[in-house]
ZAPAPA-676546 format. One record per residue (C-alpha): x, y, z; residue number from 0; residue in one letter; chain. Coordinates in Angstrom, 1 decimal, always signed. Layout:
<sites>
((X, Y, Z), NUM, 'A', 'A') ...
</sites>
This chain:
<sites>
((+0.0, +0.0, +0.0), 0, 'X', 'A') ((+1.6, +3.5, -0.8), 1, 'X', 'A') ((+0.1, +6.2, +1.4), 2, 'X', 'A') ((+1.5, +9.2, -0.7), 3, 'X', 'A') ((-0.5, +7.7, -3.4), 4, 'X', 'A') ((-3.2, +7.6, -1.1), 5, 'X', 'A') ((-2.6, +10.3, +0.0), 6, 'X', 'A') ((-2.8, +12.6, -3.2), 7, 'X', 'A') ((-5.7, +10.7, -4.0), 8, 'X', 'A') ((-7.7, +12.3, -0.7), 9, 'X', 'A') ((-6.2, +15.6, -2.0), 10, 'X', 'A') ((-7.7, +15.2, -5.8), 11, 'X', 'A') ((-11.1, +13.7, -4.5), 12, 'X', 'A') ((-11.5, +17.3, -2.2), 13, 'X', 'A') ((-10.2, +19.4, -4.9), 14, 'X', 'A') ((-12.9, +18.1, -6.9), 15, 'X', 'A') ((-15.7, +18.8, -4.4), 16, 'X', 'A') ((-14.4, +22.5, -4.2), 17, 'X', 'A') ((-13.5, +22.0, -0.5), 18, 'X', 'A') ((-10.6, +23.6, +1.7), 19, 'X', 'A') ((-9.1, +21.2, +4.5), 20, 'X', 'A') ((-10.8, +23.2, +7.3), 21, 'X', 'A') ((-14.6, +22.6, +5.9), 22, 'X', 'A') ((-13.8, +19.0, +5.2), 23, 'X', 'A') ((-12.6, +18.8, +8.9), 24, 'X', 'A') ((-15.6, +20.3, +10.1), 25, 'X', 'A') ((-17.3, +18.0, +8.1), 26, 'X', 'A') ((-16.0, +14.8, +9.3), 27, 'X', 'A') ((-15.5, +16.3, +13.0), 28, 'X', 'A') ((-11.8, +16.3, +13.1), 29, 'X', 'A') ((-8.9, +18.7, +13.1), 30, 'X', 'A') ((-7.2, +20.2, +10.5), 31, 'X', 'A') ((-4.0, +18.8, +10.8), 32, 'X', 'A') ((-5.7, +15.5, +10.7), 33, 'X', 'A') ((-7.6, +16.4, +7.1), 34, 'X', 'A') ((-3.2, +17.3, +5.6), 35, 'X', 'A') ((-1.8, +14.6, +7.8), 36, 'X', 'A') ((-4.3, +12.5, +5.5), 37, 'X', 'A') ((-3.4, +14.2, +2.3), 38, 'X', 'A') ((+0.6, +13.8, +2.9), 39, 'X', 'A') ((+0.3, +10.4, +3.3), 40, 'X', 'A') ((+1.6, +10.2, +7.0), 41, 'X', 'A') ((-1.4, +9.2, +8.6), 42, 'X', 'A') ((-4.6, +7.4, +6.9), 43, 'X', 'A') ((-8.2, +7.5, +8.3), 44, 'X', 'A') ((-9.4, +5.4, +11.1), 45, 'X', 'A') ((-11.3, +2.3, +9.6), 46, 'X', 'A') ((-14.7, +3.9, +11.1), 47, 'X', 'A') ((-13.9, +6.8, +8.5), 48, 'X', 'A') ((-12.8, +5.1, +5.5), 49, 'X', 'A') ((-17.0, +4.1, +4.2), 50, 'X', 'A') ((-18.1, +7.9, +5.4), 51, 'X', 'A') ((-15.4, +9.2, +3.3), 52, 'X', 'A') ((-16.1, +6.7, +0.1), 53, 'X', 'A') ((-20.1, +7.9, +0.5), 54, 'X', 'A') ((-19.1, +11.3, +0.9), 55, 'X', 'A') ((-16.6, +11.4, -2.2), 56, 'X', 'A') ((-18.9, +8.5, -3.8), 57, 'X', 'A') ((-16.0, +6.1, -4.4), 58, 'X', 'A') ((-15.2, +2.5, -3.8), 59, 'X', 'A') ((-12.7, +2.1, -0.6), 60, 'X', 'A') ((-10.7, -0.2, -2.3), 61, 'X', 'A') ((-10.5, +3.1, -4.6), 62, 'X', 'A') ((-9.5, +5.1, -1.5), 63, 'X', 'A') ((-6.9, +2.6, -0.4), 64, 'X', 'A') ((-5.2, +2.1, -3.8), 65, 'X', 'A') ((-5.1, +5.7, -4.4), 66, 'X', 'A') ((-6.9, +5.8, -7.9), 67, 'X', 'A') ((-10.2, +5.2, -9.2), 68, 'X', 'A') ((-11.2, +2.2, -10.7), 69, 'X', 'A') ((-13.9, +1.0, -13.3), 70, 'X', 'A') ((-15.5, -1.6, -11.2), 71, 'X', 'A') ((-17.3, -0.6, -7.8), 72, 'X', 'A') ((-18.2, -2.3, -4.6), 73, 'X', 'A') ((-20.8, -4.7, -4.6), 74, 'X', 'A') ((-23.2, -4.3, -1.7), 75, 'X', 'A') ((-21.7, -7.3, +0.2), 76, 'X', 'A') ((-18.3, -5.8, +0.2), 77, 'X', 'A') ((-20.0, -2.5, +1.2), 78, 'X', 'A') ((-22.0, -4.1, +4.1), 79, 'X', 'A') ((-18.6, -6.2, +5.4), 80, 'X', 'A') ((-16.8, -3.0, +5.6), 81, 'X', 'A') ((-19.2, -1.3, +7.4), 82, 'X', 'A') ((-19.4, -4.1, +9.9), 83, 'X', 'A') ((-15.8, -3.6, +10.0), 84, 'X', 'A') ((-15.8, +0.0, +10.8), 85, 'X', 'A') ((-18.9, -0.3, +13.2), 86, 'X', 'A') ((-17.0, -3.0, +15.2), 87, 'X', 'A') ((-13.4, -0.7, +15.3), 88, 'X', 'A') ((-15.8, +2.3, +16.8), 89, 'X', 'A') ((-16.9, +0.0, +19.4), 90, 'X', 'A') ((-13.7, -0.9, +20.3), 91, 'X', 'A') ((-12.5, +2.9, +19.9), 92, 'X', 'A') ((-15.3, +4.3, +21.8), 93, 'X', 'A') ((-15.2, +1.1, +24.8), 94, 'X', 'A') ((-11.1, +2.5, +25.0), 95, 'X', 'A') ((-12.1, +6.4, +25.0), 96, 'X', 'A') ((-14.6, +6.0, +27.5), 97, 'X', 'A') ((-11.7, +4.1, +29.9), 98, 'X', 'A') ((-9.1, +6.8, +29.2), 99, 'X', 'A') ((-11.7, +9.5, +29.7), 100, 'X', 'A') ((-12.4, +8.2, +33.4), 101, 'X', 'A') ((-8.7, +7.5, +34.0), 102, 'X', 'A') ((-8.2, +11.4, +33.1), 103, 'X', 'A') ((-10.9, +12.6, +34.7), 104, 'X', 'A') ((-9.8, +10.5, +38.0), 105, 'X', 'A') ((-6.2, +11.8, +37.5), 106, 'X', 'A') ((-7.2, +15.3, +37.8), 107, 'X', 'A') ((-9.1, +14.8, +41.3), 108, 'X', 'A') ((-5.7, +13.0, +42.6), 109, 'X', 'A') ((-3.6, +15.7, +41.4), 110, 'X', 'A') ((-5.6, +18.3, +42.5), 111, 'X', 'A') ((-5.7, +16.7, +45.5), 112, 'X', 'A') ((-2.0, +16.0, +46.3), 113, 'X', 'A') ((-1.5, +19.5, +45.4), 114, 'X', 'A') ((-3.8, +21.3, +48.1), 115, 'X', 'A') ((-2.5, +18.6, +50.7), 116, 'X', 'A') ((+0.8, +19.1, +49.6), 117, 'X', 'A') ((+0.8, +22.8, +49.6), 118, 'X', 'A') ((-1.0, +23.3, +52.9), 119, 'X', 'A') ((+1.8, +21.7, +54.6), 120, 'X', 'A') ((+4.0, +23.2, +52.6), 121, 'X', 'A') ((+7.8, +23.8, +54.3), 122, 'X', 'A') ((+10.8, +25.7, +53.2), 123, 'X', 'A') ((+12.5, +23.1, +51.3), 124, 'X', 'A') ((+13.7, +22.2, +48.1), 125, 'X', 'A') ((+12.5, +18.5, +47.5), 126, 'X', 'A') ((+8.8, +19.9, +48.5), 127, 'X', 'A') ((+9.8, +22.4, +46.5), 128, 'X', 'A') ((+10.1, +19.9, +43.8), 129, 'X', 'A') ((+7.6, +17.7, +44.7), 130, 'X', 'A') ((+4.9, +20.3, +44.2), 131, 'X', 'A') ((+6.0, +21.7, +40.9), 132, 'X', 'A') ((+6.0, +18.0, +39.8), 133, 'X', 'A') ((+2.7, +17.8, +41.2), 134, 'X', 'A') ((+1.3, +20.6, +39.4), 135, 'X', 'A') ((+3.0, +20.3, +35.8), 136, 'X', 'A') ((+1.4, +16.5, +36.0), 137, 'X', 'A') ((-2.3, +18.4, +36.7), 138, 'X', 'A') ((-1.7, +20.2, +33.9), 139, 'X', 'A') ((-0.7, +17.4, +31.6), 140, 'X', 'A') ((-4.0, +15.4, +33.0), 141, 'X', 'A') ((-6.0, +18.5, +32.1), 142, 'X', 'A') ((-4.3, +18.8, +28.5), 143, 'X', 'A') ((-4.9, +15.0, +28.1), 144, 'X', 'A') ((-8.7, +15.2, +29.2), 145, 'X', 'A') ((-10.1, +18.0, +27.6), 146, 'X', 'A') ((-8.3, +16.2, +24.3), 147, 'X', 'A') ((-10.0, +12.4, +24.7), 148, 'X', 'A') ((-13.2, +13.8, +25.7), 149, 'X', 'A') ((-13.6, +16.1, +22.5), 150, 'X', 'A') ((-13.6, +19.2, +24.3), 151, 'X', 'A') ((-10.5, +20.6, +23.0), 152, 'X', 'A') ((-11.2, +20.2, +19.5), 153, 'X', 'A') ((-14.8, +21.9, +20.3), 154, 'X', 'A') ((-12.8, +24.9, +21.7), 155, 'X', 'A') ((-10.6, +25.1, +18.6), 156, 'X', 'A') ((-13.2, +26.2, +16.4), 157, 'X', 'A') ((-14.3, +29.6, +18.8), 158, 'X', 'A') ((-11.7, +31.5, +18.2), 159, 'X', 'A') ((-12.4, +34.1, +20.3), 160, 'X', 'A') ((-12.8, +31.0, +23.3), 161, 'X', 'A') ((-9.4, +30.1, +22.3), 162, 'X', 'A') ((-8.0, +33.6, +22.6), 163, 'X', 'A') ((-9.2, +33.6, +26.1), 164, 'X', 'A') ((-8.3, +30.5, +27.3), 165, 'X', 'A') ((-4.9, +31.2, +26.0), 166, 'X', 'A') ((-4.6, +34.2, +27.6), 167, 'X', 'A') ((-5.8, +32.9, +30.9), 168, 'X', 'A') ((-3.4, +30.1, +30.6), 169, 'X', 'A') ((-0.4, +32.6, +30.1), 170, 'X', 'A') ((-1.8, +35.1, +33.3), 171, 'X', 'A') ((-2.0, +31.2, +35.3), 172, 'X', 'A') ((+1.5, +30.0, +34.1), 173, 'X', 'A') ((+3.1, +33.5, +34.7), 174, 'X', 'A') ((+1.8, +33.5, +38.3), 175, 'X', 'A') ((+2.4, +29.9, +38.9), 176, 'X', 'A') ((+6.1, +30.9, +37.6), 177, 'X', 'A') ((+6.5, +33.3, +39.4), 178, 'X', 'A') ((+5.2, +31.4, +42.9), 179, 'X', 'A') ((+8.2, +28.6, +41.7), 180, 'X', 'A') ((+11.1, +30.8, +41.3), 181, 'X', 'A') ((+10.4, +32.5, +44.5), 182, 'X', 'A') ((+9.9, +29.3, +46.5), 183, 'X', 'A') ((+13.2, +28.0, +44.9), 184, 'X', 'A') ((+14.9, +31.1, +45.7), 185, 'X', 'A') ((+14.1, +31.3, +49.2), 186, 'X', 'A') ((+14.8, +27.4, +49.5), 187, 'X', 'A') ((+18.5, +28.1, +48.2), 188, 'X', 'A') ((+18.9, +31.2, +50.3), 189, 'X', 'A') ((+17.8, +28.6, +53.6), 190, 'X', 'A') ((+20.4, +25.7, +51.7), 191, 'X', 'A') ((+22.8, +28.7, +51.7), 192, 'X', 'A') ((+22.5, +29.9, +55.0), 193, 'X', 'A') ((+22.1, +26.2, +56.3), 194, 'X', 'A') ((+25.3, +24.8, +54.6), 195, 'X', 'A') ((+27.2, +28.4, +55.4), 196, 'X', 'A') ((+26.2, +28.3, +59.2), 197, 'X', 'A') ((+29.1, +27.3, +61.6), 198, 'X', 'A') ((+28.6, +25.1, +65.4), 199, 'X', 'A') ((+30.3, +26.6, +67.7), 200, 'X', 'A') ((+31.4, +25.2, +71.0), 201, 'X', 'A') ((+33.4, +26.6, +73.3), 202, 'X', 'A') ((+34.0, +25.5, +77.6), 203, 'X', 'A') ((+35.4, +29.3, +77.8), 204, 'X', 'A') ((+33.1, +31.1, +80.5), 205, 'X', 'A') ((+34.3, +34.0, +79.4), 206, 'X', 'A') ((+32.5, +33.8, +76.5), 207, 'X', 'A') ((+29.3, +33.6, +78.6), 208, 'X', 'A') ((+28.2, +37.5, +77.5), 209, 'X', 'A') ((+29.0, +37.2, +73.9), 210, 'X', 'A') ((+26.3, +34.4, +73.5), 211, 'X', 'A') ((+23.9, +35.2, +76.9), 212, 'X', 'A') ((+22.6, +38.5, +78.2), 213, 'X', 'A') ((+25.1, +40.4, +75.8), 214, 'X', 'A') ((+25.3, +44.1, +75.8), 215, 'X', 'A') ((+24.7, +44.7, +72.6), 216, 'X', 'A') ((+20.9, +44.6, +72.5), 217, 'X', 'A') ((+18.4, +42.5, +71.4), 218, 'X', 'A') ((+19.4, +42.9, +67.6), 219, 'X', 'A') ((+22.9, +41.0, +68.7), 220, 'X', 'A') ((+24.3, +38.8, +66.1), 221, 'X', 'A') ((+23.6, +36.1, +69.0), 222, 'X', 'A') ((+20.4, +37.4, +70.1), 223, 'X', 'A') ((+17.4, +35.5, +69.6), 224, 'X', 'A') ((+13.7, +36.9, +69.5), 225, 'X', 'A') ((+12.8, +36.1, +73.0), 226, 'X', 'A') ((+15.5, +37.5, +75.3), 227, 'X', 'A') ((+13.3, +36.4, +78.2), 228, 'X', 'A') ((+13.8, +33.1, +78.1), 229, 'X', 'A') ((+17.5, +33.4, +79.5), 230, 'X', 'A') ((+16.4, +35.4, +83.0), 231, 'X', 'A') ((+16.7, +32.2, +84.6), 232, 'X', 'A') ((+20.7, +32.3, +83.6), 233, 'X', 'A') ((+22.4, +34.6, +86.0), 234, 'X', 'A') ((+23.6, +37.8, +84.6), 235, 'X', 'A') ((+27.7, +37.6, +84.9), 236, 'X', 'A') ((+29.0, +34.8, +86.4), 237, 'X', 'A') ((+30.5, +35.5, +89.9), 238, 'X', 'A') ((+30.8, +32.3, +91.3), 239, 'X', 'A') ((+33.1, +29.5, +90.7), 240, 'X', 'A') ((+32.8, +27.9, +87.2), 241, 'X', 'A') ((+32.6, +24.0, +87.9), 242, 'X', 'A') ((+32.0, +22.9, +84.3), 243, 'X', 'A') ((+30.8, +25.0, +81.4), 244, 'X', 'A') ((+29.6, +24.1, +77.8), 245, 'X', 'A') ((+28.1, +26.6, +75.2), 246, 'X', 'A') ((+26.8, +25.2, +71.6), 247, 'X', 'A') ((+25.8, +28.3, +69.1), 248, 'X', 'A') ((+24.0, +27.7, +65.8), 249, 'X', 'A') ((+22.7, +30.0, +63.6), 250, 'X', 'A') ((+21.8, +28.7, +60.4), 251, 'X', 'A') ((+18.8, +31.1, +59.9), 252, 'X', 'A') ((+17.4, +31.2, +63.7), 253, 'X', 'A') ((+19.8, +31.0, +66.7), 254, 'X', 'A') ((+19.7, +28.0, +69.3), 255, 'X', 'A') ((+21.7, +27.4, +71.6), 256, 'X', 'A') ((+22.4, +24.6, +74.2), 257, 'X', 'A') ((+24.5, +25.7, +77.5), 258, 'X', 'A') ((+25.0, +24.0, +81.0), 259, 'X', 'A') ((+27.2, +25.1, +83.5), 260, 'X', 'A') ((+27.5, +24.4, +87.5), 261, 'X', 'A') ((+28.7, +27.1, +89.3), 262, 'X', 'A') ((+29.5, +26.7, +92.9), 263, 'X', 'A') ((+28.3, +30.2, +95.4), 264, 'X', 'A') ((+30.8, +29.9, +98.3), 265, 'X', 'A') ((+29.1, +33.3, +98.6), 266, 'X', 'A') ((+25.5, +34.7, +97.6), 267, 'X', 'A') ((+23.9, +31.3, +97.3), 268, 'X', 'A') ((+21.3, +32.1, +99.3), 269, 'X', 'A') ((+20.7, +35.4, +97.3), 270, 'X', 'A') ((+20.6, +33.8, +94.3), 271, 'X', 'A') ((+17.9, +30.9, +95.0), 272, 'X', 'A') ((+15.6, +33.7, +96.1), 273, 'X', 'A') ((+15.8, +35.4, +93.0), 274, 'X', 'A') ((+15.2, +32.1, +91.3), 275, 'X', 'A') ((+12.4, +31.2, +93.6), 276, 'X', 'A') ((+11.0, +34.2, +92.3), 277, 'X', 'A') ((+11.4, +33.2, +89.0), 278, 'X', 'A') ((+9.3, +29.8, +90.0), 279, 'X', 'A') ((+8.9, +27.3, +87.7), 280, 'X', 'A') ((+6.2, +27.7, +85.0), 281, 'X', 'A') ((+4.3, +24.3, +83.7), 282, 'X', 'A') ((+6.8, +22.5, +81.1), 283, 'X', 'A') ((+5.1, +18.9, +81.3), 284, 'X', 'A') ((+4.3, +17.9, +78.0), 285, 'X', 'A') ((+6.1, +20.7, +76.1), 286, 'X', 'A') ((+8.3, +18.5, +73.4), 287, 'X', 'A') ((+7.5, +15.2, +74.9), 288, 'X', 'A') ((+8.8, +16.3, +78.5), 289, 'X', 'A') ((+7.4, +13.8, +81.2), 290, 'X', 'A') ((+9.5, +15.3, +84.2), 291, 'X', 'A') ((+12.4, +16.7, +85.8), 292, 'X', 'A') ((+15.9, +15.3, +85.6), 293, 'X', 'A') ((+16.8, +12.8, +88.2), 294, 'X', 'A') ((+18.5, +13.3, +91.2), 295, 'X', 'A') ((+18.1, +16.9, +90.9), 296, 'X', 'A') ((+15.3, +19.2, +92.0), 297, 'X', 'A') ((+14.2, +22.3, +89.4), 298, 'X', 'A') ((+14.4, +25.6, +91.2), 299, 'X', 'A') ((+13.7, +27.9, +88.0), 300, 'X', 'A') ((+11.9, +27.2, +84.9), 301, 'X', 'A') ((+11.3, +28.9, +81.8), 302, 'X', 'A') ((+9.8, +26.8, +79.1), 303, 'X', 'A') ((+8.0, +28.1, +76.2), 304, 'X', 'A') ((+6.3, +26.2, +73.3), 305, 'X', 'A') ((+7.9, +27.3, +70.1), 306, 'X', 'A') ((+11.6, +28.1, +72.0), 307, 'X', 'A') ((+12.3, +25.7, +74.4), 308, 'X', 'A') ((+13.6, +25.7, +77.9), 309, 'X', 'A') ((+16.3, +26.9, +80.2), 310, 'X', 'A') ((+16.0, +25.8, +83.7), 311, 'X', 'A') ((+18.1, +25.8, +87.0), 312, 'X', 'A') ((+18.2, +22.6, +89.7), 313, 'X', 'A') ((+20.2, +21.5, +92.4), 314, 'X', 'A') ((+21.1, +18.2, +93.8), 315, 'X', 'A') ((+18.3, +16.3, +95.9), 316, 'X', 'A') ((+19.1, +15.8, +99.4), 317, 'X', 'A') ((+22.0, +17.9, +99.6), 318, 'X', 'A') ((+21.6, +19.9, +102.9), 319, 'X', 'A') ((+24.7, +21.9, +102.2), 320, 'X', 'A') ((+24.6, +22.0, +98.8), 321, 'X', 'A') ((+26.2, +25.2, +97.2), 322, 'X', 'A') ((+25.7, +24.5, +94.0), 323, 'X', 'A') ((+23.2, +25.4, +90.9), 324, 'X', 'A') ((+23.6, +23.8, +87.3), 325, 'X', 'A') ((+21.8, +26.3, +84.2), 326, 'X', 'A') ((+20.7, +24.5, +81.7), 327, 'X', 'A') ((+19.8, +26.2, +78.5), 328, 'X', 'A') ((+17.7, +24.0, +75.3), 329, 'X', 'A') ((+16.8, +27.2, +73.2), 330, 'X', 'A') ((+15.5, +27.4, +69.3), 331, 'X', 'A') ((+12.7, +28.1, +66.9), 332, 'X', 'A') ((+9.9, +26.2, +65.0), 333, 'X', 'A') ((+9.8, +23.2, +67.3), 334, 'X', 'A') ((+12.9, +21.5, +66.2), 335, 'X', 'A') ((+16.7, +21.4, +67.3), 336, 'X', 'A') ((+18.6, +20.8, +63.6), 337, 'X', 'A') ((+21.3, +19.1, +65.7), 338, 'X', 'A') ((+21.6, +16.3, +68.1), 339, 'X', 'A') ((+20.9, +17.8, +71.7), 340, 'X', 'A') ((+22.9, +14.3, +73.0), 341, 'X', 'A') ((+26.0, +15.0, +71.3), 342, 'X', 'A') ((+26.1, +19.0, +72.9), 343, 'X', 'A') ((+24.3, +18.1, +76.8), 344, 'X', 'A') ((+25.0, +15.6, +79.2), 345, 'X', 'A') ((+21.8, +13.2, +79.3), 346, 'X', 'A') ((+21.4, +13.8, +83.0), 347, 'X', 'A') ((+21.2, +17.2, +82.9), 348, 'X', 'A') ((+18.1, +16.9, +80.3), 349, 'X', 'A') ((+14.5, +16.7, +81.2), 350, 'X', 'A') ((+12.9, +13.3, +81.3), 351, 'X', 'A') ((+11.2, +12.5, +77.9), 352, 'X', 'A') ((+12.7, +15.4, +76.0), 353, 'X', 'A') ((+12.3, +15.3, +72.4), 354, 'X', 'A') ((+12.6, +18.1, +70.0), 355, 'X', 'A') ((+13.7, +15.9, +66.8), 356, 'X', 'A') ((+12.1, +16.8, +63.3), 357, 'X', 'A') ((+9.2, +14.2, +63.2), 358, 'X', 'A') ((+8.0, +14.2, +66.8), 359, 'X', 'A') ((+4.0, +13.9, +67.3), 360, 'X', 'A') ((+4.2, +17.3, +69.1), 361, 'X', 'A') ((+6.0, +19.3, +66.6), 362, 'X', 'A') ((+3.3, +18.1, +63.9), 363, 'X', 'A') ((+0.5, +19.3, +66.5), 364, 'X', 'A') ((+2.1, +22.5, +66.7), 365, 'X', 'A') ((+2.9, +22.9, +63.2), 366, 'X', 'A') ((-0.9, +22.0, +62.0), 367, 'X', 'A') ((-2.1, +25.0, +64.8), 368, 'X', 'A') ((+0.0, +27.6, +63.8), 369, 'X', 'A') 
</sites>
């Protein structure tokens, strides 16, 4: 079979009838391209075409498939066997349509779907990121895709003015969606770059106790976190004896910090557990997990807050002439350490139960009320 000569044959037939490709299109309810695809020679008819078109051009289909006329013409039983034929390939055509129409119909639901889910928990980062642009260029395609099996787009193709519209619409939608993309990218790499730029620091120094805690340069400190508050428990200069002192800074785009130190009053003890008493300790079961206090000591000051953390003073249990007070210090933002607290804190010195990892059931609460 030679589809050029087919091909040209289509081309002649039309010519003859004093038709343009667009009216025979309209005619047969198909597209343009579809009508010269035919006339080329790289594409033929569907089967379920071929007798419409032999009727229309009032030609044999052995005519149409040979690509020239010929002097003998179907009998009616060829006729009716190729019409069997044809009704039999719509059935199957139409049974497979109707699947892939559900499927894409189906598709757009689930996309949709994953998309609000996805974005409503949406978080700085750049496999979400990802995940959701993915999420949307598929909805897209499954839109494309079902307006095409369903007939829909070729309706549209024929209003120009529709068309015009639509397109315009879909420009406006694909600029704003753009737009949305870069900036979420952007601010993911400027987090990835602050993240991968941000130094630990550790130091046992206590003279380094002011750079990182009550600091006199004001609350817009390069180590100064949001709620300066938090760190009244922590004495304001250290004038008793340092016993043991460990300071972890991190700033990777919010501070946090994890500090204990014992220091040892041979004078002013008293004074200071008064002005700790004073301080009291404020209700931290439950906050990230936290079940109680650490054991063997007994809390004297506590300041625990649900999106920054705790810092807490204790002394020894039973210790009648105890002199001693260890500050502890767990401080940082959005419900989550980005380190391990283990490798910077001595375990005893932690509350019982204390979990600020990334996937704990109480950071999800939090993160779904705020």
């Amino acid at each position: 079979m030679d589809q050029k000569k087919t091909g040209q044959f289509l081309k002649t037939l039309r010519n003859e009838k004093g038709l343009t490709q667009e009216q025979l299109a309209k005619h047969f309810n198909v597209t343009n391209r579809s009508v010269s695809r035919w006339e080329t020679g790289s594409n033929l008819p569907d089967i379920s075409l071929l007798v419409e078109i032999a009727d229309f051009y009032d030609v044999d289909v052995r005519e149409i498939i040979d690509g020239e006329r010929k002097s003998e013409m179907m009998d009616n039983e060829t006729r009716e066997v190729a019409g069997k034929m044809a009704a039999y390939a719509g059935n199957e055509k139409g049974a497979l349509l109707k699947f892939v129409q559900i499927s894409g119909i189906a598709g757009i639901f689930i996309s949709l779907l994953s998309l609000i889910l996805q974005t409503a928990s949406y978080q700085p980062d750049l496999r979400r990121s990802g995940a959701i642009l993915a999420t949307f260029l598929a909805f897209i395609v499954m839109c494309v895709i079902t307006l095409y099996v369903t007939g829909v787009l070729q309706k549209m193709g024929k209003r120009k003015k529709l068309v015009k519209t639509i397109k315009i619409l879909t420009i406006v939608i694909m600029a704003v969606g753009t737009y949305y993309v870069v900036t979420g990218l952007l601010v993911v790499a400027l987090f990835g770059a602050a993240y991968t730029s941000a130094k630990k620091y550790v130091t046992n120094d206590p003279a380094e106790y002011n750079k990182y805690i009550h600091n006199d340069k004001g609350p817009n400190s390069e180590y100064s976190m949001g709620n300066q508050a938090i760190f009244n428990v922590m004495p304001e200069k250290i004038n008793a004896e340092v016993k043991e002192f460990s300071l972890f800074y991190y700033n990777p785009w919010d501070p946090q910090y994890i500090v204990y130190m014992t220091l040892d009053y041979k004078e002013g003890y008293d004074a200071e557990i008064s002005r700790l008493k004073k301080i009291g300790v404020e209700d931290y079961k439950g906050l990230y997990m936290v079940t109680d206090e650490p054991e063997g000591f007994d809390l004297i000051a506590m300041d625990s807050d649900s999106h920054d953390g705790f810092v807490y003073a204790m002394i020894p249990e039973g210790s009648a002439d105890n002199t001693k007070i260890t500050y502890v210090a767990v401080v940082f933002c959005n419900y989550a350490l980005d380190v391990d607290v283990h490798k910077y804190m001595k375990d005893e010195y932690l509350l019982k139960g204390f979990d600020a990892t990334d996937n704990t059931t109480y950071r999800q609460k939090m993160l779904k009320g705020s």
